[in-house]
Each structure stands twice: as C-alpha cells, then as structure tokens.
Chimera marker file (.cmm) of the C-alpha trace (Angstrom):
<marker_set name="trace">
<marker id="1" x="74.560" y="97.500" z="132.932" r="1" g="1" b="0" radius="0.5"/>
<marker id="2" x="74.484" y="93.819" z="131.730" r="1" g="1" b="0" radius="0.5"/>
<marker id="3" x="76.068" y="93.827" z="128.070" r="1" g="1" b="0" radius="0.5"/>
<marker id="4" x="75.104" y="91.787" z="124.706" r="1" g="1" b="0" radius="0.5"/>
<marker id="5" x="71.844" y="89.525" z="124.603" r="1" g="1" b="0" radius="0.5"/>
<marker id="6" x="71.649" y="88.864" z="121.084" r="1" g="1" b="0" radius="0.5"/>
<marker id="7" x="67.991" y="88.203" z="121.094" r="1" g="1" b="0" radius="0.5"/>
<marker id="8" x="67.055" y="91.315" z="119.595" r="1" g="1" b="0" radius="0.5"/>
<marker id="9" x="66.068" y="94.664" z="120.668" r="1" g="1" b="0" radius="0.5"/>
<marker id="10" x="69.607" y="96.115" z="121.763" r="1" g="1" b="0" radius="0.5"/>
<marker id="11" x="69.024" y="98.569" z="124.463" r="1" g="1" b="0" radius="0.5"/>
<marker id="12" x="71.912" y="99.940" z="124.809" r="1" g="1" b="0" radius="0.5"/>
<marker id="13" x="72.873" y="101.118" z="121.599" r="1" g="1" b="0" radius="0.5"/>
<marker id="14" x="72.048" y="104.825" z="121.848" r="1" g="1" b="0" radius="0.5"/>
<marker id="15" x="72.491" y="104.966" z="125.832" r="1" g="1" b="0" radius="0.5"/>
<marker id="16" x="75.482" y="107.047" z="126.960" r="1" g="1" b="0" radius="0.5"/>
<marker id="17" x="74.998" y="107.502" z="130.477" r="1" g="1" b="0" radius="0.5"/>
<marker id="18" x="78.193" y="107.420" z="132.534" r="1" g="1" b="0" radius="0.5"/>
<marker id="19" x="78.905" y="103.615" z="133.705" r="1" g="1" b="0" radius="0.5"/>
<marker id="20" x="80.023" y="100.445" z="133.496" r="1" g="1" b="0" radius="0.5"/>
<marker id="21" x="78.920" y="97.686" z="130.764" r="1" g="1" b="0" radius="0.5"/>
<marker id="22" x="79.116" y="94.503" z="132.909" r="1" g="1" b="0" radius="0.5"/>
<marker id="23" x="78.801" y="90.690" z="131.151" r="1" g="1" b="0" radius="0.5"/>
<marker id="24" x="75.660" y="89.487" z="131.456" r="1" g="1" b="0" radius="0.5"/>
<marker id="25" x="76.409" y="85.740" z="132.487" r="1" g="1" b="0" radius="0.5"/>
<marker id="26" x="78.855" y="86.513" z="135.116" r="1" g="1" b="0" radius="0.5"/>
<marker id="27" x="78.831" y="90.354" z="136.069" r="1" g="1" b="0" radius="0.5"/>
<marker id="28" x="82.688" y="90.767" z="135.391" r="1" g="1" b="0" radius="0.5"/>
<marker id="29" x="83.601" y="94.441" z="134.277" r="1" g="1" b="0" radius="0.5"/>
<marker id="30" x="84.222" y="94.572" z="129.900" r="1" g="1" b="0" radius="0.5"/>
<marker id="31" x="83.950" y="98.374" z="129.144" r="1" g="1" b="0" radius="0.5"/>
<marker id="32" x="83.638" y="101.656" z="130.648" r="1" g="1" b="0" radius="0.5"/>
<marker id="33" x="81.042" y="104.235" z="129.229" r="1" g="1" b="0" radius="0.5"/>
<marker id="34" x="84.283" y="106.815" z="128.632" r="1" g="1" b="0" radius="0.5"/>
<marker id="35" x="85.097" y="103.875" z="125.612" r="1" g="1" b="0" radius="0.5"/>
<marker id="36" x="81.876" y="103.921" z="123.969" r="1" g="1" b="0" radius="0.5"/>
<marker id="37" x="81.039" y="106.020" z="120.661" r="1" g="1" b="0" radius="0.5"/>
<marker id="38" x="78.615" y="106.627" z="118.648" r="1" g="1" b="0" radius="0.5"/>
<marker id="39" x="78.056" y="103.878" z="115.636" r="1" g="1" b="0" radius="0.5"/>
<marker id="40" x="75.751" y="102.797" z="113.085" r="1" g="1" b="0" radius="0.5"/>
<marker id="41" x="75.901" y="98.845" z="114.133" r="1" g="1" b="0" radius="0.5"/>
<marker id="42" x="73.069" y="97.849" z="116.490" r="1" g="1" b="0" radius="0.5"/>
<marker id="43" x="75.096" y="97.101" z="119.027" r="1" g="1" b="0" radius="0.5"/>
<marker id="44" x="77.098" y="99.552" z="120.753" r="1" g="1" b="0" radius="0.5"/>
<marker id="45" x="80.443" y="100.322" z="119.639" r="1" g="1" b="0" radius="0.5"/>
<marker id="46" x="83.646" y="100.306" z="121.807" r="1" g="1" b="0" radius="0.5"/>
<marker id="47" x="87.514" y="101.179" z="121.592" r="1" g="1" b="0" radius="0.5"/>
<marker id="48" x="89.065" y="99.684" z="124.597" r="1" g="1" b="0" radius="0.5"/>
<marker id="49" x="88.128" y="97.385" z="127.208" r="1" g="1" b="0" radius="0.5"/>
<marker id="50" x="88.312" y="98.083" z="130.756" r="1" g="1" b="0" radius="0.5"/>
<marker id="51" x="90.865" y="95.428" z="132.154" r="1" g="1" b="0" radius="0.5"/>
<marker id="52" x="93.504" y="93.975" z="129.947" r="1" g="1" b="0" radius="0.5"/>
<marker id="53" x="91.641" y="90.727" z="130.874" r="1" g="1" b="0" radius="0.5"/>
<marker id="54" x="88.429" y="92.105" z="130.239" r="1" g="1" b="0" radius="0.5"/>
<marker id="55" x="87.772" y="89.664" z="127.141" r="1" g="1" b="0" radius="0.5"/>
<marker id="56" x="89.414" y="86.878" z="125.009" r="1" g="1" b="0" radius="0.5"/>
<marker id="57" x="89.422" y="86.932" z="121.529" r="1" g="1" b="0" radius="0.5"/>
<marker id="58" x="90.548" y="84.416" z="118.948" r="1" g="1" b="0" radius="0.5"/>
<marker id="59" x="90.524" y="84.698" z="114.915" r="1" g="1" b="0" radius="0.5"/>
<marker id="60" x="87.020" y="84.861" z="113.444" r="1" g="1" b="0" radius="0.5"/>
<marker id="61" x="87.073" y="81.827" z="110.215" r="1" g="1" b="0" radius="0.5"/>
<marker id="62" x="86.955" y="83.349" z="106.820" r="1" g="1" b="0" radius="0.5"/>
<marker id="63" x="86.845" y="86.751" z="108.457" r="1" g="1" b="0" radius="0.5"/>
<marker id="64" x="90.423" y="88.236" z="108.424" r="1" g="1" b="0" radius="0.5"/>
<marker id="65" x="89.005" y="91.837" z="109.927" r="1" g="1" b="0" radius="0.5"/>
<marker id="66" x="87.654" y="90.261" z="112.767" r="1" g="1" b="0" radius="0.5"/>
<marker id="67" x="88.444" y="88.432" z="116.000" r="1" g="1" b="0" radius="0.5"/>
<marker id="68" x="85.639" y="86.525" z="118.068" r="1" g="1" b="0" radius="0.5"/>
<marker id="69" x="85.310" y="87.882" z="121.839" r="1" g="1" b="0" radius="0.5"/>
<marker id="70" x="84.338" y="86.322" z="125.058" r="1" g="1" b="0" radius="0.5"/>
<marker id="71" x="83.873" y="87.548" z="128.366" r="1" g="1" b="0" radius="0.5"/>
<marker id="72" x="87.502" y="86.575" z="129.847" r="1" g="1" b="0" radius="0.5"/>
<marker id="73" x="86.170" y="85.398" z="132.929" r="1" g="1" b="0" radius="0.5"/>
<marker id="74" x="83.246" y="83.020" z="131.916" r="1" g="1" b="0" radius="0.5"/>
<marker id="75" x="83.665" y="82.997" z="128.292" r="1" g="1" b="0" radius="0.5"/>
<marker id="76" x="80.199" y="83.868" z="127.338" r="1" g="1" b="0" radius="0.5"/>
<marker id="77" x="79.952" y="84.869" z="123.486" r="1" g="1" b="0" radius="0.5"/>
<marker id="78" x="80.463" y="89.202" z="123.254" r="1" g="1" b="0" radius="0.5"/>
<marker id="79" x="80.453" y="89.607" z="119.354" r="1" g="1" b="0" radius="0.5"/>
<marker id="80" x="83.512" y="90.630" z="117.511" r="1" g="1" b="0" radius="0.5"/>
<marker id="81" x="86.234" y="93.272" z="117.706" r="1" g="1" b="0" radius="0.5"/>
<marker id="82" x="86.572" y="94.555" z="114.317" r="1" g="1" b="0" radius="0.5"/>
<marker id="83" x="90.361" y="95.715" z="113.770" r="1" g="1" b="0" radius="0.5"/>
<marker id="84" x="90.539" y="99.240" z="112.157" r="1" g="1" b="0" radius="0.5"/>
<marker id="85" x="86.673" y="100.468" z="112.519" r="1" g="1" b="0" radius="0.5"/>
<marker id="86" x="86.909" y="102.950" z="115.563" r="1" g="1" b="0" radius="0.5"/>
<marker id="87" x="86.455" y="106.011" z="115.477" r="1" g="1" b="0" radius="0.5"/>
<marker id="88" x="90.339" y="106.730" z="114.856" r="1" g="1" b="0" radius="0.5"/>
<marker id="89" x="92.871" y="105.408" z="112.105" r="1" g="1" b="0" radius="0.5"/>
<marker id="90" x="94.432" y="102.111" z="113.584" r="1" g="1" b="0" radius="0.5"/>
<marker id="91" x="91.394" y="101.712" z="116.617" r="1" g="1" b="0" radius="0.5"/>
<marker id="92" x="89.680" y="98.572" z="116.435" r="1" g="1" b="0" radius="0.5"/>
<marker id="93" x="85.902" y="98.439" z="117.611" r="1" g="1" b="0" radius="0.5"/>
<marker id="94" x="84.279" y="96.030" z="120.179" r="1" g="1" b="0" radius="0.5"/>
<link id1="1" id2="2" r="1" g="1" b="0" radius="0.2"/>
<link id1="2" id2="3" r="1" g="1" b="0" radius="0.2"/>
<link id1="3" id2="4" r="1" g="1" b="0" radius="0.2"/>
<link id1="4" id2="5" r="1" g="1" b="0" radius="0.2"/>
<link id1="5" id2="6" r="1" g="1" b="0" radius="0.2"/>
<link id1="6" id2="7" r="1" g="1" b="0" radius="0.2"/>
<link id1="7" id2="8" r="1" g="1" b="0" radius="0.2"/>
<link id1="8" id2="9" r="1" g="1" b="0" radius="0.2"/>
<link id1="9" id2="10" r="1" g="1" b="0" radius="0.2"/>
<link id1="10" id2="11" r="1" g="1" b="0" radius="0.2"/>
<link id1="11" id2="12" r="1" g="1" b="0" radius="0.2"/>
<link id1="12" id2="13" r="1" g="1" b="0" radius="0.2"/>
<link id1="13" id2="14" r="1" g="1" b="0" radius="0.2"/>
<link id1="14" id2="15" r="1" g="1" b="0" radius="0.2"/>
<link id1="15" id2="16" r="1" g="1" b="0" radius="0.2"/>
<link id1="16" id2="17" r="1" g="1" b="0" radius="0.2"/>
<link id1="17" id2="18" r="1" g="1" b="0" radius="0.2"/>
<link id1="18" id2="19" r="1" g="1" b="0" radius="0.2"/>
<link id1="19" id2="20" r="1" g="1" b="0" radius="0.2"/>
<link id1="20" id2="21" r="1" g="1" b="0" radius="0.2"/>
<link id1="21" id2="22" r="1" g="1" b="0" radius="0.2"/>
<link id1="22" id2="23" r="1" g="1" b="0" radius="0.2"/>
<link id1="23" id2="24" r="1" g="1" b="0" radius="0.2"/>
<link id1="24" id2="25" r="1" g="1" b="0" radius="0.2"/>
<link id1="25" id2="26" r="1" g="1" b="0" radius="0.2"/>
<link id1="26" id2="27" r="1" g="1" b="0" radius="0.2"/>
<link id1="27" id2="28" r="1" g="1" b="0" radius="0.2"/>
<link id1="28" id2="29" r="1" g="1" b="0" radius="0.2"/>
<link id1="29" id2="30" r="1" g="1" b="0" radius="0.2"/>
<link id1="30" id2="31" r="1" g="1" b="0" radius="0.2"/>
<link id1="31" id2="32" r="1" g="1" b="0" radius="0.2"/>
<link id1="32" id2="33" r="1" g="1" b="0" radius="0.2"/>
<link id1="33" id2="34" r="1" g="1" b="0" radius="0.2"/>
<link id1="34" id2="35" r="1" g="1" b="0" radius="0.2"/>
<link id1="35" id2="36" r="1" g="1" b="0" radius="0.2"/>
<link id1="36" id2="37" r="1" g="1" b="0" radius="0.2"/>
<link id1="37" id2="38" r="1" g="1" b="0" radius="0.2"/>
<link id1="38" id2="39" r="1" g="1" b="0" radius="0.2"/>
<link id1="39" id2="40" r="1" g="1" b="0" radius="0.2"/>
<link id1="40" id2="41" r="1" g="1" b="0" radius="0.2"/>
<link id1="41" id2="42" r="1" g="1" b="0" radius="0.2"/>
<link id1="42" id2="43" r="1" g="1" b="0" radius="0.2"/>
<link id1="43" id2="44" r="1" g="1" b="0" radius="0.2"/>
<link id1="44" id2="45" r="1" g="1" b="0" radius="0.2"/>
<link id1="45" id2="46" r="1" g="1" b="0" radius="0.2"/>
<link id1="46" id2="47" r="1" g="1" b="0" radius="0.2"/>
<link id1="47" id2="48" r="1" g="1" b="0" radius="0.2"/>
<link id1="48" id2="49" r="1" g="1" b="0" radius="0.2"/>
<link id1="49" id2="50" r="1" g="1" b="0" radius="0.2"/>
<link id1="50" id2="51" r="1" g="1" b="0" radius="0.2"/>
<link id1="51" id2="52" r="1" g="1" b="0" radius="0.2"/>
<link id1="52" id2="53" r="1" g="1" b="0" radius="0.2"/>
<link id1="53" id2="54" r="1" g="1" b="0" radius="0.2"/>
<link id1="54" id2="55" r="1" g="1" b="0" radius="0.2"/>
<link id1="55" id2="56" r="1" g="1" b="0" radius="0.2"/>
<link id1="56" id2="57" r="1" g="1" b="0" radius="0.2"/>
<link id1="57" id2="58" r="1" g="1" b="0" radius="0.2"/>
<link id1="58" id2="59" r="1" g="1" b="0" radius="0.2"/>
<link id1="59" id2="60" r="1" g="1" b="0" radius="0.2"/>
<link id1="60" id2="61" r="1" g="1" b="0" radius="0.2"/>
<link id1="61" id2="62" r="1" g="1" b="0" radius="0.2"/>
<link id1="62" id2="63" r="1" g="1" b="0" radius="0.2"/>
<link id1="63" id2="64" r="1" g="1" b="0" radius="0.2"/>
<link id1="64" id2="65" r="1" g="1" b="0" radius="0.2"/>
<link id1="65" id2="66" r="1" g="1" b="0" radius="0.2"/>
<link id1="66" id2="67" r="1" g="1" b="0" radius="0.2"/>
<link id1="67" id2="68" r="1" g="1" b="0" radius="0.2"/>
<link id1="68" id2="69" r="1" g="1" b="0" radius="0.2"/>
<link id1="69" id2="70" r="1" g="1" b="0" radius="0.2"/>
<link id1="70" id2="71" r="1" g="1" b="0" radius="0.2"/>
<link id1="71" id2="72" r="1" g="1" b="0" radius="0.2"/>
<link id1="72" id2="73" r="1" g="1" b="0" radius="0.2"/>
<link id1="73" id2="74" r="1" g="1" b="0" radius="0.2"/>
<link id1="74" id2="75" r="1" g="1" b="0" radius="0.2"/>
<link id1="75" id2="76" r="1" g="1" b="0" radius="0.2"/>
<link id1="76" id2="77" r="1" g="1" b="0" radius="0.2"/>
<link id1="77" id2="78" r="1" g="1" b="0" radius="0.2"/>
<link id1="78" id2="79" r="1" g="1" b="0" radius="0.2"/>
<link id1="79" id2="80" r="1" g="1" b="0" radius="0.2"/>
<link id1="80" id2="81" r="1" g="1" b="0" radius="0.2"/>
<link id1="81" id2="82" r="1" g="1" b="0" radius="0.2"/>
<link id1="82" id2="83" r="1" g="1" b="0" radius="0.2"/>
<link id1="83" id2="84" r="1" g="1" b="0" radius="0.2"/>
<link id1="84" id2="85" r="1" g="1" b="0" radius="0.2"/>
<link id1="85" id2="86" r="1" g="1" b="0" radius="0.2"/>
<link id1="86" id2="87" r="1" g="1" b="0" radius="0.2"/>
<link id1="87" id2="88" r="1" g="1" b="0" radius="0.2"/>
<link id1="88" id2="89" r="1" g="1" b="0" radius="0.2"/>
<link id1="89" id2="90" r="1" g="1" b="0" radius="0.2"/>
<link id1="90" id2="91" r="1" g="1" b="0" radius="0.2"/>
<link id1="91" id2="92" r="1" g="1" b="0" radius="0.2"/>
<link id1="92" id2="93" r="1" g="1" b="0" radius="0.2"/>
<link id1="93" id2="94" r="1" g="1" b="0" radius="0.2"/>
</marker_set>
C-alpha cells in the first residue's frame, strides 16, 4: 500500500486490512497495519513506525506539538507526528 498523496481523497483512512503502508516515491517500508488506529483526521493515524529509520522528522515552525516527517530513505514529505495524540497517554500519532 503506497502511503500519503495529499491531493485529496485519502483512501486509506478507514482501511484496516492487515499490511504494510509503503512510501509512495520510493516503496521503503513506514508502518505496519498492527500500528494503525482508528482517528478522526483524514489521514490515517499511526503510533509507531516500522523501522527505527522508517522516517525523519524535524521541528514543525510555530508548531511546538508537532514534528515534520519524511520518508527516511528518499525524504518525500509524510505529514506530521503529533506528540501526545495516540490513542494512549504519552503516544504520539503519525
């Protein structure tokens, strides 16, 4: 499953079939399907990433809650990881 075309229309928002959520510039593994949860963002919602390498992330300007995320392999744009929003006290979300 490619992951995160923000030109509308997010199909994979409400899809929790087992699998793998895959960049879709490069292909390289970001999240498993076990990760995902339920959210009321359009995009689908995250706690964990697959590899510790899976993405980058660097402070978001003006946005202390946030962090910016790339794919860490070709460093196409992902969204944010927004620190304490999961599911969980203390769980970020992707």
């Amino acid at each position: 499953m490619s992951f995160c075309s923000f030109f509308g229309g997010e199909v994979f928002q409400n899809h929790f079939e087992p699998g793998v959520y895959v960049c879709a510039k490069c292909g390289y593994e970001l999240f498993s399907s076990r990760s995902k949860y339920a959210h009321s963002s359009p995009w689908p919602a995250f706690t964990e990433t697959i590899h510790a390498d899976s993405v980058t992330k660097r402070p978001e300007k003006n946005r202390p809650e946030a962090l910016k995320v790339s794919c860490g392999k070709c460093g196409n744009g992902l969204g944010h990881e927004f620190l304490n929003d999961g599911p969980k006290r203390g769980q970020s979300r992707f």
